[in-house]
Backbone as a ProteinNet text record, in pm:
[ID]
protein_1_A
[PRIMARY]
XXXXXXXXXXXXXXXXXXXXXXXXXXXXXXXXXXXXXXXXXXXXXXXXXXXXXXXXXXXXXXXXXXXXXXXXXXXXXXXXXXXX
[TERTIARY]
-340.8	-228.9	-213.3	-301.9	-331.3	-255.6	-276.1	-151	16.4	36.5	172.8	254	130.7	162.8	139.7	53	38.1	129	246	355.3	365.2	277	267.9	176.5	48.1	-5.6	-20.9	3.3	-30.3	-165.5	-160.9	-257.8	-247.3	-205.8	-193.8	-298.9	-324.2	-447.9	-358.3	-458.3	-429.5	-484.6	-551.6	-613.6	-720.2	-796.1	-894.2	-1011.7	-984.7	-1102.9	-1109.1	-1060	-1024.5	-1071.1	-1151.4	-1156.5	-1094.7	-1036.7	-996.6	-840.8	-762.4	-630.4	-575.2	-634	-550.6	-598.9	-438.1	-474.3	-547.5	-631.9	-648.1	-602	-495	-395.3	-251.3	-259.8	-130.3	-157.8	-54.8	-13.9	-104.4	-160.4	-223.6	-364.8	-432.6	-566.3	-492.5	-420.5	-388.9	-353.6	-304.4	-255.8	-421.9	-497.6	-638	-733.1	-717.5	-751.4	-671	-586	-538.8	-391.3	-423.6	-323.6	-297	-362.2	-349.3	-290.9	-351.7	-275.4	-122.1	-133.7	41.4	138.5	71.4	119.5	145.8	40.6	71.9	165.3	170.8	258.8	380.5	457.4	525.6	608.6	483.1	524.7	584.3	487.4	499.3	668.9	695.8	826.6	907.7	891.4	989.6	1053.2	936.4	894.1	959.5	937.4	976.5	858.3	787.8	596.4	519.6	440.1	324.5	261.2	180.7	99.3	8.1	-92.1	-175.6	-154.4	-7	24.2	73.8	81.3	136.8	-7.6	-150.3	-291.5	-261.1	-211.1	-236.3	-158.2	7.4	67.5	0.3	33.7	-12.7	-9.5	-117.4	-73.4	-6.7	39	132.2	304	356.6	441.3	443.3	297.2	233.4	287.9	217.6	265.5	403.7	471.7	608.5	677.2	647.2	720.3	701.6	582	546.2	660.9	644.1	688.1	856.9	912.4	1087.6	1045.9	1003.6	979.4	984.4	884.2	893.6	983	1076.8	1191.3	1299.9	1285.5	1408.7	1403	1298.3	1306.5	1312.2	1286.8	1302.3	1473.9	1525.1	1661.3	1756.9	1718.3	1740.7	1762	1603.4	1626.5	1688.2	1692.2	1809.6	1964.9	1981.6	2092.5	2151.6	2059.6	2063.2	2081.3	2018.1	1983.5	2110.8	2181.7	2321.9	2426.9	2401.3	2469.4	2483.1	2381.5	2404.8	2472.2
869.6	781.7	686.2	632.9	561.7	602.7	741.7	821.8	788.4	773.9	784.6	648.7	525.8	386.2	363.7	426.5	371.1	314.9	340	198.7	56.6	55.5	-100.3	-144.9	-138.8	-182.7	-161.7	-237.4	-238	-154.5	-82.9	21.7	5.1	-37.5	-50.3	-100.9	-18.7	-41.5	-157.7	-303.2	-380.1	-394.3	-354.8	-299.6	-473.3	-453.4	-542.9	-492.3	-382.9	-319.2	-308.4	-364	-345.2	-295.7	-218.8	-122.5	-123.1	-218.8	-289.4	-203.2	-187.2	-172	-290.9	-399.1	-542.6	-627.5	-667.9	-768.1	-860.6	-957.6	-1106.6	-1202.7	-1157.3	-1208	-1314.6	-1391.8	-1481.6	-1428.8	-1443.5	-1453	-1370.9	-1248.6	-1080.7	-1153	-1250.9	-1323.6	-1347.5	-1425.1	-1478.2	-1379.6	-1259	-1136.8	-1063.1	-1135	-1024.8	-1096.3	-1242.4	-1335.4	-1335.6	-1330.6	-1409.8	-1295.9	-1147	-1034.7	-1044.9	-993.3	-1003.7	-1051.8	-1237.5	-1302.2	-1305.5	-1282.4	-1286.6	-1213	-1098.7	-918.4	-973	-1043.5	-1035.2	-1148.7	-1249.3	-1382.5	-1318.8	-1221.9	-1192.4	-1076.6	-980.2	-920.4	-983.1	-1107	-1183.1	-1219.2	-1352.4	-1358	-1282.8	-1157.8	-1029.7	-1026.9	-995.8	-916.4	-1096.2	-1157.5	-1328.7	-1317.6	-1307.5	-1300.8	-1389.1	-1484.4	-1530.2	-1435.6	-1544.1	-1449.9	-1368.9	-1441	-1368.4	-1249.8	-1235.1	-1133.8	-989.4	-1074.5	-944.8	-899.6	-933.9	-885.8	-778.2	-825.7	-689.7	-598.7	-559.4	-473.8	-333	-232	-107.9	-92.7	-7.1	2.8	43.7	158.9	227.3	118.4	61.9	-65.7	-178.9	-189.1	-277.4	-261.3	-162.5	-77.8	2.6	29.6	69.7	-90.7	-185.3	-291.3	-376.2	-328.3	-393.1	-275.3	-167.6	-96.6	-137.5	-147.1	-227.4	-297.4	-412.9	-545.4	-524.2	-428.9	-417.4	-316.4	-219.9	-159.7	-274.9	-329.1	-421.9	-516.9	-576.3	-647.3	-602.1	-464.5	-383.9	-339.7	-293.9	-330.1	-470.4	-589.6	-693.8	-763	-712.9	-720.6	-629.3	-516.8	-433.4	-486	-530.6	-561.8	-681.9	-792.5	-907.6	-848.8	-786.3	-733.7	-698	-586.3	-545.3	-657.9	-779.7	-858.9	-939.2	-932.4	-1020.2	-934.9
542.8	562.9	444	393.1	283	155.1	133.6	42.5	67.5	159	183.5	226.8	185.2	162.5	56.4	-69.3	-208.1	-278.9	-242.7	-352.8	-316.7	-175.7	-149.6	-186.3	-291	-393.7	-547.9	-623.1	-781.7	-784.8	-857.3	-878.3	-1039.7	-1087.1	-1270	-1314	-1473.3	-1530.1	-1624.2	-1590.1	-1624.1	-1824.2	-1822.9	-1956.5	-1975.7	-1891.3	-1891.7	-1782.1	-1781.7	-1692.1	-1563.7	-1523.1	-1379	-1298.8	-1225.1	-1186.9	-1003.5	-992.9	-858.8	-874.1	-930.5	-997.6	-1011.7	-959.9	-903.1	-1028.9	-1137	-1232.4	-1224	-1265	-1248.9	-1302.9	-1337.2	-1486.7	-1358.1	-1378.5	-1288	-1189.5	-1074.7	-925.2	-906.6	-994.7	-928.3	-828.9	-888.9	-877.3	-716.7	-723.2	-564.8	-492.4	-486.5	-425.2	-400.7	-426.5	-450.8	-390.4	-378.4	-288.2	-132.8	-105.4	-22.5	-1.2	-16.6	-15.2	142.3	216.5	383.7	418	396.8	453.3	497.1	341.7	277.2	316.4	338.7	350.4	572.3	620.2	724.4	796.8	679.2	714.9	716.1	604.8	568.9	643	728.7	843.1	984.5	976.7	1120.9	1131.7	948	905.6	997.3	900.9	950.3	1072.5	1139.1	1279.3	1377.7	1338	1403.8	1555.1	1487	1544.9	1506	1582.8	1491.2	1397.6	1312	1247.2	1304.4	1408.2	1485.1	1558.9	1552.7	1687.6	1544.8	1461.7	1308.8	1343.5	1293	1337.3	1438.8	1549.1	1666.6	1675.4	1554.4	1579.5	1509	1585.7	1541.3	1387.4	1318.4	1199	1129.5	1186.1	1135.8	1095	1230.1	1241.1	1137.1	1119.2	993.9	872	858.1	719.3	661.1	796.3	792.5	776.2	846.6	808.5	634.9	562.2	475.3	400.4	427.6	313.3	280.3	437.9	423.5	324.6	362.9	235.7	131.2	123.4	-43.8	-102.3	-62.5	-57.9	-79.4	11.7	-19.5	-102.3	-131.1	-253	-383.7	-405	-507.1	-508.9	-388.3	-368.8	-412.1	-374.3	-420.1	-557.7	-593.1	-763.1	-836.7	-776.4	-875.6	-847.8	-758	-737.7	-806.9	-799	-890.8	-1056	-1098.4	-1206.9	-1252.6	-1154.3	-1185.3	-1204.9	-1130.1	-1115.1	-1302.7	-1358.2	-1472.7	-1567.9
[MASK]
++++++++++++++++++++++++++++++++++++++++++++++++++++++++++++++++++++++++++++++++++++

């Protein structure tokens, strides 16, 4: 299953060795610290769930909801993008 969510993490060789795929270079450090959280605040957001209750949704739901997110914000910025 893990295969067929891989675009919802940076996997890039940061060219500092890495072997995490996860930069430590800006924001990447806090995404590598404190990714979960974020990933599940951001579901809860979504979902208009506490955070705690993002914790108990199935994973699949989890991960289908992270993947919208990050679809659409990739949507978003292209769109902005077009915009200038």
């Amino acid at each position: 299953m893990d295969r067929s969510f891989s675009g919802l993490f940076d996997t890039r060789d940061d060219g500092e060795g890495n072997d995490t795929g996860i930069s430590t270079r800006g924001g990447s450090n806090f995404m590598q610290q404190f990714g979960w959280q974020y990933c599940a605040k951001s579901v809860a957001d979504h979902e208009n769930i506490t955070v705690d209750q993002s914790y108990e949704l199935a994973t699949i739901q989890f991960l289908n909801t992270l993947s919208y997110l990050k679809a659409k914000a990739d949507f978003d910025k292209e769109q902005h993008r077009k915009l200038k």
